[in-house]
N, C-alpha and C positions, 0 to 999 in steps of 0.2 A: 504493500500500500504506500501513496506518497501524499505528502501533506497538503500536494493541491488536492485531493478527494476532500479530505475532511472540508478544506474552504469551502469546495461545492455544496456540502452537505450541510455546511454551520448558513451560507448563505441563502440555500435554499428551504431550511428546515424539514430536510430530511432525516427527522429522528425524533423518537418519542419525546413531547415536550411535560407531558404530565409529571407532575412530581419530580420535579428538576430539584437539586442539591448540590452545595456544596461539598466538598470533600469534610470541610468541617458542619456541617449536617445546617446551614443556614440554605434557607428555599431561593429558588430563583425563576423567576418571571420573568423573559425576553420580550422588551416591548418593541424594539427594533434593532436587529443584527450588528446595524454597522454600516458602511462603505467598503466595499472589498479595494483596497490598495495592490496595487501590483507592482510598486517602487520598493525601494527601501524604506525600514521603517514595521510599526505593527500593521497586523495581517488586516483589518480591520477599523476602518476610523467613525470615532462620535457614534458610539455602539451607546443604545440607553436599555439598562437592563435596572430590574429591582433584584438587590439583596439584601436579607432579610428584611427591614423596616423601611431600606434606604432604598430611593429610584436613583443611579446612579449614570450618570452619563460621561463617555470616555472609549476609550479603544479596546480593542480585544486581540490577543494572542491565538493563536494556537499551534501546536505542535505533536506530534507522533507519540510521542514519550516527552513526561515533565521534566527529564533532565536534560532535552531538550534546551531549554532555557539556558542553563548551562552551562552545556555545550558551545550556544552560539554565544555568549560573552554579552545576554540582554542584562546583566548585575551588574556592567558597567556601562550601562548607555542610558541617559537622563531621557532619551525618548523613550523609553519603556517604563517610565515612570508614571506614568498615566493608563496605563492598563486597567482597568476594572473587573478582569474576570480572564482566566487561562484557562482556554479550551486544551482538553487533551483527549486524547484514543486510550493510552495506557498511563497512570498515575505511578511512576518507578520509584518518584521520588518529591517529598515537600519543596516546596518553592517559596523562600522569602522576599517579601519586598526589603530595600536597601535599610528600611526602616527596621525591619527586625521583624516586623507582623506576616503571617501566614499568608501567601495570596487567595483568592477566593478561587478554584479549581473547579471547575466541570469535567465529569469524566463522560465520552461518547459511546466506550465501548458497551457491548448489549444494548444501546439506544440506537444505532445505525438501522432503518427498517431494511431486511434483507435483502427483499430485491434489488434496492439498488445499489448494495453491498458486490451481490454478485454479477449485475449487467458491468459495474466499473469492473471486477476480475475480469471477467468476460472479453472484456475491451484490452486491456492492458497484459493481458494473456495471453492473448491471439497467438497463434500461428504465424497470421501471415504479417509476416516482419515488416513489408513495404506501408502496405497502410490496414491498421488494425480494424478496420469497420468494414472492410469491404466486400464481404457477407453481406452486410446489413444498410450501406447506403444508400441502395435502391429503395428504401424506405422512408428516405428524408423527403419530404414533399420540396417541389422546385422550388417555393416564396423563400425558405428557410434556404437553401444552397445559393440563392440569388443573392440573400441578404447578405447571407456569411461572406460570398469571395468578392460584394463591392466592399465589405469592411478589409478584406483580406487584402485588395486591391491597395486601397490607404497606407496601411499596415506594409506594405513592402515599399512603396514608396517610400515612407519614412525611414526604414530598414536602409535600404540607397541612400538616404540625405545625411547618413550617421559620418562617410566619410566626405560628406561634404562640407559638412560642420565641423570634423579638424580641421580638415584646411583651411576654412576661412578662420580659426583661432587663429593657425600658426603664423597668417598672411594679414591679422589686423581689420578682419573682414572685405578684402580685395578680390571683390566678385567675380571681377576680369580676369586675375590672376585663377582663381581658383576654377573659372569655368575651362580656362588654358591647359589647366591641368589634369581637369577630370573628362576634359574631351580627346587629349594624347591618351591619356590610360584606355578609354575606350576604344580608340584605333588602334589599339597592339591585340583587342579582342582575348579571346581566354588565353592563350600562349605568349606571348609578348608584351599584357598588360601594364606588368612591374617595369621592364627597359623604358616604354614608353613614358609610365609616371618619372621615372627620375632623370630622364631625357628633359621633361620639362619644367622640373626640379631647377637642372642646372641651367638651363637654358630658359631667363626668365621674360615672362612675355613684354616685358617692357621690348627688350632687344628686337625678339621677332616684328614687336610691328613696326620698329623705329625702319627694319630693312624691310618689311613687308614690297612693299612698291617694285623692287631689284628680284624678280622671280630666283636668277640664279645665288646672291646674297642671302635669303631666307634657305634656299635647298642647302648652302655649303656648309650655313649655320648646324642645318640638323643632319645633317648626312657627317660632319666634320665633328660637332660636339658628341653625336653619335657612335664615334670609331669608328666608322664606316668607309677614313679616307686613308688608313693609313698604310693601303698596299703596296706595292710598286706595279703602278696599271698603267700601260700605255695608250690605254683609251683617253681621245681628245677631251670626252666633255671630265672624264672622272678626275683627268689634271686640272684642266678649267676650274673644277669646284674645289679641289687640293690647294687653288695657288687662291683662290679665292678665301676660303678658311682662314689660310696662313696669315691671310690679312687683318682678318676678324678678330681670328681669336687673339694675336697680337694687340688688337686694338681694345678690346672689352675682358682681356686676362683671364681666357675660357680655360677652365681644367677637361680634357673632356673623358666621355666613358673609354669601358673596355670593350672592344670590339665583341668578344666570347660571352656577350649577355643576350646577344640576340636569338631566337631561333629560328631556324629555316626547315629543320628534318619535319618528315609527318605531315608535311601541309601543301595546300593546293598552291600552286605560284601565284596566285592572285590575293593571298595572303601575307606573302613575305613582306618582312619589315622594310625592306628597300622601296615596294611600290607603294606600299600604307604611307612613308615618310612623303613619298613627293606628292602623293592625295592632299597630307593634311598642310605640306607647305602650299600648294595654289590652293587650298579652301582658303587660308588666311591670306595667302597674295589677293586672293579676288574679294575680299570682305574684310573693311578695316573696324567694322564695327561690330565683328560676327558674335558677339556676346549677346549684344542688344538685339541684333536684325533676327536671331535665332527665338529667343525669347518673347519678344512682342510680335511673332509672327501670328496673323490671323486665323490659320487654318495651316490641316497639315501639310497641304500641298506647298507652302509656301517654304516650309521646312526642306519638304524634298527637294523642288525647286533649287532653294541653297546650297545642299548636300551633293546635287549631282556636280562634281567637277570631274577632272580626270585628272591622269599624273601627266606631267611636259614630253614635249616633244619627243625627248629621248627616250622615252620608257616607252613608246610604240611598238621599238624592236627589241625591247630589251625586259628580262624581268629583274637580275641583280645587275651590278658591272662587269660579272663575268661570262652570262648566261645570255643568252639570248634568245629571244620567244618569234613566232608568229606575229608578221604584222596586225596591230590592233590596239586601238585604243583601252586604254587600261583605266574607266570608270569605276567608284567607288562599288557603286551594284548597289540595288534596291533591297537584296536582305541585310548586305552593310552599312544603309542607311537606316532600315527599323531597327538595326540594332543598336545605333548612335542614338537612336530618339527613346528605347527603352531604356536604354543603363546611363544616358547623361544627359538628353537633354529635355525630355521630361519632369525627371527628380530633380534638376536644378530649378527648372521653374516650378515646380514644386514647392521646393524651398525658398524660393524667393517669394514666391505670393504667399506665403507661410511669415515669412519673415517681416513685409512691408503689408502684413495685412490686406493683402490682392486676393482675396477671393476668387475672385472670377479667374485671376492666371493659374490657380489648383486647382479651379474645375476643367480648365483649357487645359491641361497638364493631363490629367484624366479623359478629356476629351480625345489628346492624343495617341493614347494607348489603346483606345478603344478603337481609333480605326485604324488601325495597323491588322493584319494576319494573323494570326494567334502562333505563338512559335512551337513548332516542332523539332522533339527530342524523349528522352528513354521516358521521362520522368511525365510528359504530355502524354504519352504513350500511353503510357500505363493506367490516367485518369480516363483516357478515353477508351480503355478495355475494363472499363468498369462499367460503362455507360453514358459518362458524362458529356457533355456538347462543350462545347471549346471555342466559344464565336470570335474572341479578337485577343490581340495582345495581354490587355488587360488581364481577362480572364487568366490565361496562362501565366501571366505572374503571379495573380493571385495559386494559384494551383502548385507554382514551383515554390512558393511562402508556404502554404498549408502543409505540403512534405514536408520541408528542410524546420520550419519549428515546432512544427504538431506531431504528426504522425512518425517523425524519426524519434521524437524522444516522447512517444504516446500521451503527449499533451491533451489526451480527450476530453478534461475536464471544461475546459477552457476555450475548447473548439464549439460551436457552433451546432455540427452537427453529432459529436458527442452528446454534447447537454442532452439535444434533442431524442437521442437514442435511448440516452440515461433517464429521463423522464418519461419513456414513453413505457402506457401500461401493456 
């Protein structure tokens, strides 16, 4: 059993309430539970409960076992001084307040009403490891799975904004910068994410747009801060951008990376870090304002619109400076642009209309997820061999959030269509 059960249970009053008692035999009367918290802090806030004579209003505890308490170090934390009542499953051990006096104890076990004692085993026992209810989902009526994955939708959004919010700490809140930042991380996509971020670490966006205007000045900058110049190539354009660097980094006392961070194995050539680099140099050569023109765009097309560039001239015939491809222009492609618009420039407007109080740019943020594709992968897959319909973006990230926080660590209690399962007779 895990201690989020019991919240369910203390929250919902599932368990015999007649003849409630303290451990030290004083009666208790719940006039209302609480506030279920799910921060740091007691499990339960401005809980108004009677014991014995007193109606007593204040927070509530609960845990597995009372030494519980204990264990987690609440005898030294003045927020737990306001406790009114310690819920427990198994009483192991007395609990003092700081003061010296007995705390007022409820014990749950033998109160739990069975059933749904054993629907939660049930759940949290499962078999099938991937997602524990999936027997039984087909039983969730749609209004309830609608409601749950627009909340879930929210919910991962925010989950995304978590590292957008370092970096605007570490940068002072420097929007521009951060958005520079978390749009290279997303052009290195799941292999190449991390080179990308520290690519534009070092390489700060003040620079890039100061050369923005100089197509080959911005490529030298990141193909050169990169390690990406430092072979001996007798290709014309790859010296061009060598003797160009040499200029640069001279002039702005550039450290640059190590070439051996990049990866090329495993992937399709339209992924390597070489054609991604010269993508995201002409998006910013042709948009000096791309932070803003990105985020105040009206609709999603205007987004794609921005997104479609290609890489320069020389990347036609070429996919690294060694390699050479099929003549063809080398476009970002329409799934590498929904995927720029799910993992950075959504959540960024996200958090900006979150931040400046913009409504309307969180629901435009949400708007744009919704018309995107819905992405397929194992983890889609597997919702949609369960039954589920899968209409946009959205959806699916709601759905890759409901696995990765609920169902891998059988979070039922807390889920949605848990509850729903859990209450049903």
């Amino acid at each position: 059993m895990k201690e989020d059960f019991l919240h369910y249970i203390w929250k919902n009053g599932f368990f015999k309430q007649q003849q409630l008692f303290t451990t030290d035999a004083e009666a208790i009367e719940i006039k209302y539970p609480g506030f279920h918290n799910m921060d740091a802090g007691p499990d339960f806030f401005n809980a108004r409960i009677r014991i014995g004579d007193f109606l007593w209003a204040g927070n509530v505890e609960i845990h597995l076992k009372a030494s519980d308490w204990y264990k987690h170090k609440h005898q030294f934390d003045k927020n737990y001084d306001t406790i009114i009542l310690h819920v427990v499953y198994d009483d192991d051990e007395p609990v003092y307040r700081s003061t010296g006096e007995l705390m007022p104890t409820l014990i749950l076990n033998k109160r739990i009403e069975e059933g749904h004692l054993q629907k939660y085993l049930n759940l949290i026992q499962s078999s099938h490891e991937k997602i524990p209810c999936e027997l039984k989902i087909k039983e969730v009526p749609t209004i309830v799975l609608q409601y749950w994955f627009d909340r879930l939708m929210v919910e991962r959004l925010e989950d995304r904004c978590k590292f957008i919010e370092e970096q605007l700490e570490k940068t002072r809140n420097n929007w521009e910068e951060v958005f520079y930042r978390m749009l290279a991380r997303t052009f290195g996509f799941r292999v190449n994410n991390i080179p990308f971020q520290i690519l534009a670490e070092q390489l700060p966006y003040t620079l890039v747009i100061k050369e923005r205007k100089d197509l080959l000045s911005i490529e030298s900058l990141l193909y050169g801060q990169a390690g990406l110049l430092d072979a001996n190539n007798a290709d014309p354009y790859y010296k061009k951008l060598k003797r160009q660097f040499e200029i640069l980094q001279s002039k702005y006392k550039l450290i640059k990376l190590q070439p051996g961070m990049w990866k090329f194995g495993k992937m399709r050539p339209a992924n390597f870090p070489t054609l991604r680099i010269a993508q995201f140099a002409m998006l910013w050569h042709r948009n000096e304002r791309l932070f803003h023109k990105l985020i105040g765009a009206q609709n999603i097309e205007e987004i794609y619109k921005t997104l479609d560039v290609e890489a320069s001239d020389y990347w036609y015939l070429h996919y690294t400076f060694t390699t050479e491809s099929k003549p063809g222009i080398k476009k970002i492609g329409k799934d590498a642009i929904e995927n720029l618009i799910i993992n950075c420039i959504a959540p960024f407007a996200f958090l900006y209309g979150k931040y400046h109080r913009q409504e309307g740019l969180m629901e435009k943020a949400i708007s744009w997820l919704e018309a995107i594709p819905a992405e397929k992968n194992k983890i889609t897959e597997l919702w949609q061999g369960l039954g589920l319909t899968i209409r946009d973006a959205g959806c699916s990230q709601s759905l890759l959030h409901l696995k990765k926080i609920y169902c891998d660590h059988k979070n039922c209690v807390n889920c949605a269509i848990g509850n729903h399962l859990l209450k049903k007779t």
